[in-house]
C-alpha positions as CSV (number, residue, x, y, z in Angstrom):
1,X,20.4,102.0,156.4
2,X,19.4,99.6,159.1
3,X,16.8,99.8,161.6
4,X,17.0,97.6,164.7
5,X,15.9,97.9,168.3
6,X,19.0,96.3,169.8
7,X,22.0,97.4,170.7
8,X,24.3,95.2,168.1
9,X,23.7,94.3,164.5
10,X,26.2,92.4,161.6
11,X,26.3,94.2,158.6
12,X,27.0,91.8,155.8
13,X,28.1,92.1,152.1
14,X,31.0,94.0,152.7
15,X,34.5,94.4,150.9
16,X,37.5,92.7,152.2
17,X,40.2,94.9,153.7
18,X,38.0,98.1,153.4
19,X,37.3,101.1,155.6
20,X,33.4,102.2,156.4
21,X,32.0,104.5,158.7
22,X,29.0,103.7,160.7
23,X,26.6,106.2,161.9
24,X,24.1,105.5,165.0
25,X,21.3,107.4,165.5
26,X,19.3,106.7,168.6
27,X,15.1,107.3,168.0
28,X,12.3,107.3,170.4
29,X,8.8,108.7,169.9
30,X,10.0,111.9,171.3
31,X,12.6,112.5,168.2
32,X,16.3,111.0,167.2
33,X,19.4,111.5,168.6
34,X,22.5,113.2,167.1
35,X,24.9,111.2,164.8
36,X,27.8,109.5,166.3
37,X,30.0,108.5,164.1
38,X,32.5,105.3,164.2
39,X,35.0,103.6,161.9
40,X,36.1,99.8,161.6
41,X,38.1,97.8,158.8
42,X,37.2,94.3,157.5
43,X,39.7,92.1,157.5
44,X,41.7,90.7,154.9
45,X,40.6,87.9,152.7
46,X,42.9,85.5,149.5
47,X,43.4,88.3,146.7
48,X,42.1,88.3,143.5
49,X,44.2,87.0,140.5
50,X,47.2,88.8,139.3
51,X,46.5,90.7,136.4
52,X,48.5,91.1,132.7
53,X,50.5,87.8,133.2
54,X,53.2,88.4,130.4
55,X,57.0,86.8,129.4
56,X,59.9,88.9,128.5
57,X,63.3,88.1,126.8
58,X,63.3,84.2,127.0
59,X,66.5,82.8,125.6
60,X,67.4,79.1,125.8
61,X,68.1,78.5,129.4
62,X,66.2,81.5,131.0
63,X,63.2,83.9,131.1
64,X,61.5,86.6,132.4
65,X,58.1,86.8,134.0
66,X,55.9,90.1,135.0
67,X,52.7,90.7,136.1
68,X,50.5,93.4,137.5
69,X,49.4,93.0,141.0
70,X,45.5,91.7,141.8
71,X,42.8,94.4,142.1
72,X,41.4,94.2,144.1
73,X,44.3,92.6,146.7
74,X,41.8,92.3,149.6
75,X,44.4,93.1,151.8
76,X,48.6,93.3,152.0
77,X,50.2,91.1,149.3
78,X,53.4,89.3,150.9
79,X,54.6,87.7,148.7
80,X,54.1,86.2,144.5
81,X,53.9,81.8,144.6
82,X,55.2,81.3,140.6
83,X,55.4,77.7,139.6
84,X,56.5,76.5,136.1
85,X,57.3,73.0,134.4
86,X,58.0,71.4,131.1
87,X,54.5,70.2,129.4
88,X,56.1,67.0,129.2
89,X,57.5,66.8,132.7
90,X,54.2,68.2,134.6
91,X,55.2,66.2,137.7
92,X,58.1,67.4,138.0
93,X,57.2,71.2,139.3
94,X,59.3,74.0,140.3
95,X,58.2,76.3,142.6
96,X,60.1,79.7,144.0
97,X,58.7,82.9,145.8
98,X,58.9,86.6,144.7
99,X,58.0,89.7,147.1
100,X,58.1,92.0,143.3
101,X,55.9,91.2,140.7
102,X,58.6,90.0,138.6
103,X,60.6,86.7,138.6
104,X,63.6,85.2,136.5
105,X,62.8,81.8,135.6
106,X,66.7,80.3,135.3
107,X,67.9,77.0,134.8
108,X,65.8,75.9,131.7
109,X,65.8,73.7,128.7
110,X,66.4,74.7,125.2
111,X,63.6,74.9,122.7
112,X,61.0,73.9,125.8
113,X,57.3,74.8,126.2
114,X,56.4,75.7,130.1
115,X,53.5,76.1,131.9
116,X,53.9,79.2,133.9
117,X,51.3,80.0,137.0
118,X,51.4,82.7,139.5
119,X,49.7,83.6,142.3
120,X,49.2,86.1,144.8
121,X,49.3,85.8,148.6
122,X,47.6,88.5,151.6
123,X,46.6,86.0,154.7
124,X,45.9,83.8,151.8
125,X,46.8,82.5,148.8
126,X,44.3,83.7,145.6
127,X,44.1,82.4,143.0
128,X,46.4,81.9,140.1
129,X,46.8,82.8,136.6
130,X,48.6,80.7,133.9
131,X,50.9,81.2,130.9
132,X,52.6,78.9,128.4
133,X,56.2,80.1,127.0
134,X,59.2,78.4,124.8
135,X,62.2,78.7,125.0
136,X,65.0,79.3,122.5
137,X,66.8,76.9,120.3
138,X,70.3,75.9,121.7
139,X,72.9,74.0,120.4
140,X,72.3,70.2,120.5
141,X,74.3,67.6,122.4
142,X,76.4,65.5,120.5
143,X,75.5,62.7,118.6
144,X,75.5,59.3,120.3
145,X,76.7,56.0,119.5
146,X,79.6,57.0,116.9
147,X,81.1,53.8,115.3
148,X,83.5,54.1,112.6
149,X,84.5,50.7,110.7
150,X,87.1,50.0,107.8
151,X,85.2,48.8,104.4
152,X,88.6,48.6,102.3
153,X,92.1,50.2,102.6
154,X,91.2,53.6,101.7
155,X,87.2,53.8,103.0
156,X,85.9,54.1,106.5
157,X,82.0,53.5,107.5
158,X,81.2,56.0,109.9
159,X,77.7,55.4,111.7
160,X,76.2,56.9,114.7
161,X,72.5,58.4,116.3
162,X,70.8,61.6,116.9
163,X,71.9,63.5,120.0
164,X,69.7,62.8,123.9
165,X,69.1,66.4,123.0
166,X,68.3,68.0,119.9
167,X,67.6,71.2,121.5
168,X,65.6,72.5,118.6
169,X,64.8,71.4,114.9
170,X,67.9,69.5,113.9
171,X,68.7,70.8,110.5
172,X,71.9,68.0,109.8
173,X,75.2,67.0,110.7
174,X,79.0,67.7,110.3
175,X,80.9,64.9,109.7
176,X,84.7,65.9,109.3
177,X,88.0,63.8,109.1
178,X,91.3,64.5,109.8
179,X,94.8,62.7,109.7
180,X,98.4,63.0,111.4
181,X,99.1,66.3,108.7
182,X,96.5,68.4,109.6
183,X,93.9,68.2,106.8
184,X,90.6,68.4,107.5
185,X,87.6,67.4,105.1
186,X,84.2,68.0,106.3
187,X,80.5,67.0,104.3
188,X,77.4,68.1,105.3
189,X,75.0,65.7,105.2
190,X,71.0,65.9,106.4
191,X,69.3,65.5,109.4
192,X,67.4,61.9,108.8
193,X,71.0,60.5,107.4
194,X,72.7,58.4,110.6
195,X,75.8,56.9,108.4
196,X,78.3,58.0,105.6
197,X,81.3,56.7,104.0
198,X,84.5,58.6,103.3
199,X,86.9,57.3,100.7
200,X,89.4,58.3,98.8
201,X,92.0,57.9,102.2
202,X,95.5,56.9,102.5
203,X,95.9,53.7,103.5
204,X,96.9,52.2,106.6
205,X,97.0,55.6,108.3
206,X,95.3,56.6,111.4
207,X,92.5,59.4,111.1
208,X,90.7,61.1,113.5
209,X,86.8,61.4,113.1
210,X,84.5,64.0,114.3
211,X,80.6,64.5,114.2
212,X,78.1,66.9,115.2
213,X,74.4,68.3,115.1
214,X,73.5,71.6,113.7
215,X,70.4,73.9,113.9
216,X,69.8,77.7,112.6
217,X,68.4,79.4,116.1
218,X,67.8,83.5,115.2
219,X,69.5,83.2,111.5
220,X,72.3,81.8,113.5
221,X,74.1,78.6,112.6
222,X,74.4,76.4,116.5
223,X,77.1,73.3,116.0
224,X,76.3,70.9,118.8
225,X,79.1,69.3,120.5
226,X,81.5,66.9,118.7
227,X,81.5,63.4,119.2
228,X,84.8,62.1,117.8
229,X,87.3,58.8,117.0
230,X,90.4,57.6,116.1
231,X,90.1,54.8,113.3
232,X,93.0,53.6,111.3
């Protein structure tokens, strides 16, 4: 209750976006008046932060972000501000706009840690609340710089480096041969090994030599791509 001998006053310490009723009462010595009665809205004001920020379902190119919506909103939420980047790219933002309070983050790299942030917007923006998710492992690129050299008539050094990207925990790597009839021969050989010599071949015939990257994603064996040549 306020008390004032004008005919205006500001009330302050009000809610954004909030009905109230005012009631006047006119006094004199003599006695008061009867009420009268009138309504008015505040206006709106940024929102609050979005509450129960929360990942679903990430796989290794995509995921899936919720959140419940501020409370209070102070006023009509248009629209969700999400922006995401890799921890080791954090200049290199990405930013997209949601009128739900869900958003599909696409376009991702395997076995990656993001910062997520979201934010809500009335008249405007709030402010915004943060995640961090990975995502899955994914089958590496393929190795780089393959070199295969002869060492003697039935031997061939084959060298070469660990794939641009890994994707995940590289576990080792495929290293397979195979000549004009068909036969294939494939070791298995560990993930800190960048060279290895097969012998025992035919000589002077051409063979054909492939190798890969491998990781266990899920209890699931991922061969990367092949990188592969012809050495007689």
């Amino acid at each position: 209750t306020t008390t004032v001998s004008r005919t205006s006053v500001v009330v302050t310490g009000l809610d954004p976006y909030v009905d109230y009723t005012f009631q006047i009462v006119a006094q004199n010595p003599a006695g008061s008046s009867e009420n009268r009665s009138i309504k008015a809205q505040t206006d709106e004001a940024a929102p609050s932060r979005v509450r129960n920020l929360r990942f679903e379902n990430p796989n290794t190119t995509s995921v899936t972000i919720r959140w419940n919506v501020p409370d209070p909103a102070n006023g009509l939420v248009r629209d969700y501000k999400v922006v995401y980047f890799s921890a080791s790219l954090p200049l290199a933002k990405e930013e997209t706009i949601v009128t739900k309070s869900v958003a599909v983050l696409a376009g991702l790299t395997p076995f990656t840690t993001y910062d997520v942030s979201v934010s809500a917007r009335t008249v405007s923006e709030g402010p915004s609340s943060s995640i961090k998710v990975t995502t899955v492992e994914g089958a590496p690129s393929a190795p780089v710089g393959l070199n295969v050299s002869a060492i003697s008539s039935t031997a061939l050094r084959v060298s070469w480096g660990p794939p641009a990207q890994p994707n995940g925990v590289l576990e080792g790597y495929f290293v397979s041969r195979s000549d004009d009839s068909g036969v294939v021969s494939t070791a298995n050989v560990s993930n800190e090994t960048f060279s290895y010599n097969l012998t025992g071949l035919k000589k002077y015939t051409e063979y054909t030599v492939t190798v890969s990257a491998f990781l266990t994603s899920q209890s699931v064996l991922l061969e990367g791509k092949r990188a592969d040549k012809d050495q007689r």
